[in-house]
N, CA, C and O of each residue as an XYZ file, in Angstrom:
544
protein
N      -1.606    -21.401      4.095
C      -1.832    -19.972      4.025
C      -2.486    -19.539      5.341
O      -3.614    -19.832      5.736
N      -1.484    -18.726      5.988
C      -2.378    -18.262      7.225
C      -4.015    -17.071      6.946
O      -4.324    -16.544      5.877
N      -4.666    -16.970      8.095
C      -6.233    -16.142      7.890
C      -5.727    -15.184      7.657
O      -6.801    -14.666      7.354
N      -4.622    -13.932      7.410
C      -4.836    -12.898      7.059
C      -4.488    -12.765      5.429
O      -4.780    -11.788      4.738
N      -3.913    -13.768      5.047
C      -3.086    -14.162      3.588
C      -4.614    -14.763      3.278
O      -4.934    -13.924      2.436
N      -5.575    -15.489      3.364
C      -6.796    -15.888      3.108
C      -7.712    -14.857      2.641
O      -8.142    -14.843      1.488
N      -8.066    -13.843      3.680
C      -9.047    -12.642      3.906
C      -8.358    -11.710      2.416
O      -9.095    -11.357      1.494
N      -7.010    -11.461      2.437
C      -6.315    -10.318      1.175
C      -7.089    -11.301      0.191
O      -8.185    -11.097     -0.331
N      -6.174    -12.538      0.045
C      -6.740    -13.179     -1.328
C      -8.021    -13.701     -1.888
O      -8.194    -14.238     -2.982
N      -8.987    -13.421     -0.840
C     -10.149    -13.391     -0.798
C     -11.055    -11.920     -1.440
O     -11.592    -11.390     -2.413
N     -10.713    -11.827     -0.070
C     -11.273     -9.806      0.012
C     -11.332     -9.316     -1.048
O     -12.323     -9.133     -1.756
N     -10.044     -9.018     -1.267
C      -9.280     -8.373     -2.128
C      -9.713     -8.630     -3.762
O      -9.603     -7.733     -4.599
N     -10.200     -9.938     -4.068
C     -10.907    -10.251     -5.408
C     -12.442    -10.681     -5.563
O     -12.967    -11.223     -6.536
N     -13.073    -10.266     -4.247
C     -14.269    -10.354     -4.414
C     -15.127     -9.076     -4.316
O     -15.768     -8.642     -5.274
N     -15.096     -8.443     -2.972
C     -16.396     -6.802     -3.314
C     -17.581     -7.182     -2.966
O     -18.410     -6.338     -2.625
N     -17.828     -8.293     -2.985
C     -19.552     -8.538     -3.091
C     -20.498     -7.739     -1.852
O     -21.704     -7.495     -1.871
N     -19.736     -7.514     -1.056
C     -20.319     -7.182      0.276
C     -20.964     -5.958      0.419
O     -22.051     -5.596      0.870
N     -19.661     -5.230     -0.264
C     -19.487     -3.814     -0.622
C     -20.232     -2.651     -1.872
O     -20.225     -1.430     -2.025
N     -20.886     -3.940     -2.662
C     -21.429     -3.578     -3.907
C     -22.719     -3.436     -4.040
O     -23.203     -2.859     -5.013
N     -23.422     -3.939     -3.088
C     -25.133     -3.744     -3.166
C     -25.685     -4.934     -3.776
O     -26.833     -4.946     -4.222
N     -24.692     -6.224     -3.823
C     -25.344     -7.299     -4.730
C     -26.102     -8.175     -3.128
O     -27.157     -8.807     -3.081
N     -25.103     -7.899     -1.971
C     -25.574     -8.838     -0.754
C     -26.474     -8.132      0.156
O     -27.412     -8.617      0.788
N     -25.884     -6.387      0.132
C     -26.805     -5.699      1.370
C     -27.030     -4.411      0.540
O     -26.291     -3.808     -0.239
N     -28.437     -4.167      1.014
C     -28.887     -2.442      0.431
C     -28.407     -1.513      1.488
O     -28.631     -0.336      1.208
N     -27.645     -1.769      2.938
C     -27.015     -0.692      3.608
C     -26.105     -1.457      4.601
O     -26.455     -2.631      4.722
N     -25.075     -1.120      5.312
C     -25.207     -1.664      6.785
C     -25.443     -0.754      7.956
O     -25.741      0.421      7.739
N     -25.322     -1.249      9.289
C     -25.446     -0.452     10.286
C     -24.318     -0.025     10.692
O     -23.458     -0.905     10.710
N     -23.841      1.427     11.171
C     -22.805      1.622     11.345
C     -22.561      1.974     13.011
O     -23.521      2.438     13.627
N     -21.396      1.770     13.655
C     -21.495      1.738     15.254
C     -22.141      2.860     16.161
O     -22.760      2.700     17.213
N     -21.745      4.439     15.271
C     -22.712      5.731     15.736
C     -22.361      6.520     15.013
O     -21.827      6.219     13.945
N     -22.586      7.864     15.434
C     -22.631      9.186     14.842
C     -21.504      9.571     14.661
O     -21.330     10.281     13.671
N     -20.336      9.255     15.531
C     -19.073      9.806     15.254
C     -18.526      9.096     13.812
O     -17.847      9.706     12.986
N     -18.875      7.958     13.703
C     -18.398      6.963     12.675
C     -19.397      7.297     10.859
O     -19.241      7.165      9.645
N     -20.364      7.767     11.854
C     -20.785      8.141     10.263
C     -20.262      9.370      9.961
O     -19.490      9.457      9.006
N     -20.656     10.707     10.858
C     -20.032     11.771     10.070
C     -18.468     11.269     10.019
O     -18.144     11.842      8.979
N     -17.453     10.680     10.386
C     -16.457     10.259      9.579
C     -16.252     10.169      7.841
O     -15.707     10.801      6.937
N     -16.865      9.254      7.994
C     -17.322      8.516      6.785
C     -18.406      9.438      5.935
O     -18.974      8.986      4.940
N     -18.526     10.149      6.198
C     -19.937     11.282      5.102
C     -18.642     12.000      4.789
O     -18.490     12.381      3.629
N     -17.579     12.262      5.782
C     -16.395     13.605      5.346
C     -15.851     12.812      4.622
O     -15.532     13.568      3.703
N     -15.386     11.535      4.247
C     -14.789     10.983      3.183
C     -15.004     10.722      1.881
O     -14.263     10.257      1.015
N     -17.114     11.408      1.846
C     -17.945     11.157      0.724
C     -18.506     10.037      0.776
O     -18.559      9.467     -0.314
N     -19.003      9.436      1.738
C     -19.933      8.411      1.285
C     -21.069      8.642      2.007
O     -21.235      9.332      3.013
N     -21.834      7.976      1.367
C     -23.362      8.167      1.521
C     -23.877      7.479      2.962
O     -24.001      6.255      2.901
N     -24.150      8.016      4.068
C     -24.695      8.115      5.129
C     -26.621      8.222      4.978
O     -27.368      9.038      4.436
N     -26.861      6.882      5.807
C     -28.837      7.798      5.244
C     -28.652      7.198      7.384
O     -27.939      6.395      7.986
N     -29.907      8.314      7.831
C     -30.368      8.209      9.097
C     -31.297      7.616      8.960
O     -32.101      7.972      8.098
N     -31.540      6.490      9.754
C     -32.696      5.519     10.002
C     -33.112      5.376     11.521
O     -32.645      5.886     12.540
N     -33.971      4.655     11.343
C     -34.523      4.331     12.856
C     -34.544      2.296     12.844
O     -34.930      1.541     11.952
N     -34.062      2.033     13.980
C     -33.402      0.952     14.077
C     -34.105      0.087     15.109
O     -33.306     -0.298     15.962
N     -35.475     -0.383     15.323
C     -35.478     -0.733     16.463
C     -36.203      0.078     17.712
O     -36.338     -0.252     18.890
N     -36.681      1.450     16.890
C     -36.696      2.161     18.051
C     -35.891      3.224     18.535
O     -36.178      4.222     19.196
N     -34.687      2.746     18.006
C     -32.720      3.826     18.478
C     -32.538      4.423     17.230
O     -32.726      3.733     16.229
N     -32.230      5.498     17.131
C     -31.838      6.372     15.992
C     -30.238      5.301     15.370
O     -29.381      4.681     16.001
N     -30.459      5.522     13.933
C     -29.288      4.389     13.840
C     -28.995      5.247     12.355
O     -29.850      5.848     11.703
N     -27.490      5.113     12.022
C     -27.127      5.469     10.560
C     -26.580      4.495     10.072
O     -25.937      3.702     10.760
N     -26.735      4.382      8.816
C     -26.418      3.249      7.865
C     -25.308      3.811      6.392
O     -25.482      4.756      5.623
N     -24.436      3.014      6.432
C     -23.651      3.268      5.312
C     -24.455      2.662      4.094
O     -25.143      1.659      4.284
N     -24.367      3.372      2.592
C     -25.565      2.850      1.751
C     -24.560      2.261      1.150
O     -23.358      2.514      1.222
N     -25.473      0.961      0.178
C     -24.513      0.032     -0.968
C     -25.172      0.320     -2.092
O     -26.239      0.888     -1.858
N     -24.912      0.120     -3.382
C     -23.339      0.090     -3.020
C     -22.007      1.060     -2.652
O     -21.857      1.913     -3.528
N     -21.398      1.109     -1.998
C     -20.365      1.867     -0.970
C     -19.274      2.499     -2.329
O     -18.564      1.961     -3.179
N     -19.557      3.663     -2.023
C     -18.893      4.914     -3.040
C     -17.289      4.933     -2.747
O     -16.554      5.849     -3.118
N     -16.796      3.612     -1.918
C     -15.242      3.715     -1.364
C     -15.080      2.620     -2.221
O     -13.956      2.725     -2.711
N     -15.765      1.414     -2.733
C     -15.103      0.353     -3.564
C     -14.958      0.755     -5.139
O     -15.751      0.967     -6.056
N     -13.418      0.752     -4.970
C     -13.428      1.088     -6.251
C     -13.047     -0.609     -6.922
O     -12.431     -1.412     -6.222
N     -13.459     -0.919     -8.173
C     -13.093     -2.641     -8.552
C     -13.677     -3.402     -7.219
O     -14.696     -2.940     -6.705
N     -13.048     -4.564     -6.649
C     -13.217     -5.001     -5.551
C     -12.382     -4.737     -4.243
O     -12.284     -5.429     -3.230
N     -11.703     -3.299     -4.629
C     -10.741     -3.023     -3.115
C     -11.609     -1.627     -2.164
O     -12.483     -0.915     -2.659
N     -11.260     -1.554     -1.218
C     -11.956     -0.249     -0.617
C     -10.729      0.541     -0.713
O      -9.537      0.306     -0.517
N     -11.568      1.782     -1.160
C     -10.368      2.722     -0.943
C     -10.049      3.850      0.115
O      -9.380      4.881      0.182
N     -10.883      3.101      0.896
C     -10.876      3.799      2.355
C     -10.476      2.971      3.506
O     -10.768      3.317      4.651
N      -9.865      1.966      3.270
C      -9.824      0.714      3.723
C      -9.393      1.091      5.054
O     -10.212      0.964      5.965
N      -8.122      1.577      5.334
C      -7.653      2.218      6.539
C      -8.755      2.975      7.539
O      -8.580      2.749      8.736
N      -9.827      3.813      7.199
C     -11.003      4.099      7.884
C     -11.869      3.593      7.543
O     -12.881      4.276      7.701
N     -12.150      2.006      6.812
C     -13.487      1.810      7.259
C     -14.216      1.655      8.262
O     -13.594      1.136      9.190
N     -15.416      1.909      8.516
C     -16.500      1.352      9.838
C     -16.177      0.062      9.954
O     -15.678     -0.687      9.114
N     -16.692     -0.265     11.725
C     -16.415     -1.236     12.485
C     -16.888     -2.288     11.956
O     -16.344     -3.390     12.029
N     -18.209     -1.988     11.228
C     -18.903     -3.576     10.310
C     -18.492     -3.741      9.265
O     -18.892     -4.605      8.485
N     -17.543     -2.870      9.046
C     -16.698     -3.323      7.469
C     -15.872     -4.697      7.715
O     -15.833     -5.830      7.236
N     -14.957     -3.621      9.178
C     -13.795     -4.348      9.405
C     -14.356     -5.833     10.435
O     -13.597     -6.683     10.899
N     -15.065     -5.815     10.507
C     -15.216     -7.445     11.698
C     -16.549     -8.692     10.569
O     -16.794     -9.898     10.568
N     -16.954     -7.715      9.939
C     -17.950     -8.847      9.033
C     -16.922     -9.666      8.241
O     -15.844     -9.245      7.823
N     -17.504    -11.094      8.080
C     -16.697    -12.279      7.542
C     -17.839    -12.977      6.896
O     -18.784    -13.248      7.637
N     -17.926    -13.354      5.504
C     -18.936    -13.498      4.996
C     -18.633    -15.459      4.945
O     -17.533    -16.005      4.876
N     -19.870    -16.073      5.001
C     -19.389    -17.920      5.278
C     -18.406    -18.196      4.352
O     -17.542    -18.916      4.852
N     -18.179    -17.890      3.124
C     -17.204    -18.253      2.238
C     -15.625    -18.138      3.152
O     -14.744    -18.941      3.460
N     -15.878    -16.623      3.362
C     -14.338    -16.418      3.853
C     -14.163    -17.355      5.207
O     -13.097    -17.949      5.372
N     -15.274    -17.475      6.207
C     -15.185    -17.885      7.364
C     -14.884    -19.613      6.664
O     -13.957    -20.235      7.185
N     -15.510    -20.161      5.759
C     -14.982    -21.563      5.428
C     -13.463    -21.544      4.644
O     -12.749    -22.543      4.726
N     -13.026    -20.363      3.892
C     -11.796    -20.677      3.634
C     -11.004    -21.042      4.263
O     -10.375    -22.056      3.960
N     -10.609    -19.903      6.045
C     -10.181    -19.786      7.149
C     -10.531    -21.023      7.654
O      -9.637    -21.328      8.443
N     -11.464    -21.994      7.607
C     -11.277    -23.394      8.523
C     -10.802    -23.922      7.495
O     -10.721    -25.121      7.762
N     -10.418    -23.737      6.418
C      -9.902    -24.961      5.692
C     -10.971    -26.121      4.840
O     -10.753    -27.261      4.430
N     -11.899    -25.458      4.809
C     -13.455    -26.479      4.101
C     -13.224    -25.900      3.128
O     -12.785    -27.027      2.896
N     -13.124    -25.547      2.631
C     -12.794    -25.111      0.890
C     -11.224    -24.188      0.811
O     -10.673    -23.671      1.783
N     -10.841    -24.173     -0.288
C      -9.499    -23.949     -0.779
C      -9.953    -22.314     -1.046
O     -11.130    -21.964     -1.130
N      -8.709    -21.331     -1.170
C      -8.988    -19.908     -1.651
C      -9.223    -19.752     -3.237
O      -9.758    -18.832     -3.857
N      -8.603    -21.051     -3.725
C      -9.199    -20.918     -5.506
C     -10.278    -22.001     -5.666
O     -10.543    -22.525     -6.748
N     -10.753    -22.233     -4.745
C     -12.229    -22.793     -4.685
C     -13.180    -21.556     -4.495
O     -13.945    -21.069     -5.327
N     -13.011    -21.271     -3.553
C     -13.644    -20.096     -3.113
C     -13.626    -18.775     -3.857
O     -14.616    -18.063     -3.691
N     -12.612    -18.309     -4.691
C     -12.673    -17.309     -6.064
C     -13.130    -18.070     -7.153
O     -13.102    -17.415     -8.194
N     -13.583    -19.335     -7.299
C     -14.802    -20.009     -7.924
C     -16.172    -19.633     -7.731
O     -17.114    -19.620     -8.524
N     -16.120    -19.429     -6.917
C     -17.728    -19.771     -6.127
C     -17.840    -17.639     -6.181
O     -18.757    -17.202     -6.875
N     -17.410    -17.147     -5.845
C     -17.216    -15.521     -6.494
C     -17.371    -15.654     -7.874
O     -18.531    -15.521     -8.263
N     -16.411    -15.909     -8.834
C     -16.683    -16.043     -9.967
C     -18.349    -16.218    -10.704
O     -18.986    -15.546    -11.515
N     -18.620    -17.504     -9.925
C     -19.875    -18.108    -10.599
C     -21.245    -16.877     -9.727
O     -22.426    -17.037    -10.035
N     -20.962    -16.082     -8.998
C     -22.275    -15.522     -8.329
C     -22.082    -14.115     -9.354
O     -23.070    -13.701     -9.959
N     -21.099    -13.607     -9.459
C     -20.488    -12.740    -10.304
C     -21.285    -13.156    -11.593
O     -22.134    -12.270    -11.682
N     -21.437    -13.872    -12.452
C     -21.598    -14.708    -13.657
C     -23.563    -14.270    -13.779
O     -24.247    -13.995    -14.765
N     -23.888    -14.370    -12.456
C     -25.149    -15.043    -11.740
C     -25.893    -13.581    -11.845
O     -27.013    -13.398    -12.321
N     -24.899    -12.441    -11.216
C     -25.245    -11.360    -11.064
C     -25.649    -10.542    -11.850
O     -26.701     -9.910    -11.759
N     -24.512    -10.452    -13.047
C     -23.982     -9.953    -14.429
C     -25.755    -10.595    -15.185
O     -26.453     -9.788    -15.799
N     -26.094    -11.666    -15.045
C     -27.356    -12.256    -15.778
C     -28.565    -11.562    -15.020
O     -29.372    -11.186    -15.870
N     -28.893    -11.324    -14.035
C     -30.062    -10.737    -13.396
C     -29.918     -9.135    -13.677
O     -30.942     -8.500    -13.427
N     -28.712     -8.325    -14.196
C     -28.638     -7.211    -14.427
C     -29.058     -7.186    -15.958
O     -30.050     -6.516    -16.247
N     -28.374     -7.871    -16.970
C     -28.761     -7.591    -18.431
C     -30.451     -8.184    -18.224
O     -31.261     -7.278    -18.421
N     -30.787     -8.896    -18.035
C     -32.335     -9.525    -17.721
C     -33.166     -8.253    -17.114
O     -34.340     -8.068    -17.433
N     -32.567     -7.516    -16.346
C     -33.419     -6.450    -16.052
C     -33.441     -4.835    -16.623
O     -34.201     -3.867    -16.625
N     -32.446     -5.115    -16.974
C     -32.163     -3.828    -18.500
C     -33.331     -3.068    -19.034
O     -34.054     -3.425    -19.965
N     -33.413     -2.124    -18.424
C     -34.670     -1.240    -19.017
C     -36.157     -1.413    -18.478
O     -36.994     -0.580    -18.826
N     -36.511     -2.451    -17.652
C     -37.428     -2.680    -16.805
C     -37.883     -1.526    -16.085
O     -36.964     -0.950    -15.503
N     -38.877     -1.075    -15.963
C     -39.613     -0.928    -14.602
C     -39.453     -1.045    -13.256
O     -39.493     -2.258    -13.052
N     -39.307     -0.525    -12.298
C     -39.390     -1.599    -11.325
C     -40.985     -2.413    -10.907
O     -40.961     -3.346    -10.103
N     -41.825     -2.124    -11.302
C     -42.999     -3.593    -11.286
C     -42.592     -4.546    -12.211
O     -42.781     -5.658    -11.718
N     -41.945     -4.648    -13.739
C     -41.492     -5.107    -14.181
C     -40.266     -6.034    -13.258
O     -40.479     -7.221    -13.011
N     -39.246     -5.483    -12.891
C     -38.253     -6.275    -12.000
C     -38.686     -6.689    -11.121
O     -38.081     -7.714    -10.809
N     -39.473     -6.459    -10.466
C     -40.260     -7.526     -9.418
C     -40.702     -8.720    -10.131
O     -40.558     -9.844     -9.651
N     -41.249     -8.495    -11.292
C     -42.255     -9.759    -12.090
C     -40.691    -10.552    -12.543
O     -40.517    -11.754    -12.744
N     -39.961     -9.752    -12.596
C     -38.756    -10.337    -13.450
C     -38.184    -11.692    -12.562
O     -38.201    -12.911    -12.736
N     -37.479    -10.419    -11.127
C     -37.199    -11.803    -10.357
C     -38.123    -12.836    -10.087
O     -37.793    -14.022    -10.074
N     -39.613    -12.309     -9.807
C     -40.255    -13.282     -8.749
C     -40.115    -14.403     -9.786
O     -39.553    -15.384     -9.298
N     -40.615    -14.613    -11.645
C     -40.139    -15.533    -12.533
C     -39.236    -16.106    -12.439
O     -39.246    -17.262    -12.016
N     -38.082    -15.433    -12.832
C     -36.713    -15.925    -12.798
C     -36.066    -17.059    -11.587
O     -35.132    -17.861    -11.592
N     -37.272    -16.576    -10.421
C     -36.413    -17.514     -9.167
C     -37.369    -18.926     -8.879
O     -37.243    -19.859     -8.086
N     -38.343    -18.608     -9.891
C     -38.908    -19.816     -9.680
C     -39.116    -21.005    -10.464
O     -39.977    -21.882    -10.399
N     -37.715    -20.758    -11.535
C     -37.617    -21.542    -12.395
C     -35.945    -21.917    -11.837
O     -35.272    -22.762    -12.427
């Protein structure tokens, strides 16, 4: 299977990136790229980066609908060039693509449990929740 037949059958059934389970925003390249992306409806927040005025696309991203983007054709530049190690090990060939929609599966599984576990919490509560939960 060549890397772009990898990345679809990957991509395409995972989301994780896109969902707020891996990142609470990313950075996006500038201003032209965010108001882009604010005219398409998604949530743009202005931050400060370092010092440099910086905008961030928020997660989870109001374009994934299931695990596909539905803006896919205009996403931002860190949509399109981020490769998360899973995908980057499918692409060398260290794990298989239905190894690797394993390993999705089981964080999925992982995720789904830290959400019903936090069901109705607080957030001081969800703090006490995870900091427990991860240290068992």
């Amino acid at each position: 299977m060549n890397a772009a037949n990898i990345t679809d059958a990957l991509c395409a059934n995972c989301g994780l990136c896109c969902d707020g389970s891996l990142f609470h925003d990313v950075e996006l390249a500038d201003a032209d790229e965010a108001d882009g992306l604010e005219a398409l409806g998604l949530e743009i927040e202005d931050g400060d980066d370092d010092g440099k005025d910086a905008e961030f696309l928020i997660q989870p991203c109001r374009a994934l609908k299931g695990t596909r983007c539905s803006v896919y054709a205009h996403r931002p530049e860190c949509c399109r060039t981020f490769e998360c190690g899973l995908l980057r090990d499918a692409k060398a060939g260290d794990i298989s693509v239905e190894a690797a929609l394993e390993v999705v599966a089981e964080a999925r599984r992982r995720i789904d449990g830290v959400q019903r576990g936090r069901a109705g919490m607080g957030k001081s509560d969800l703090e006490e929740f995870l900091r427990v939960r991860f240290l068992t």
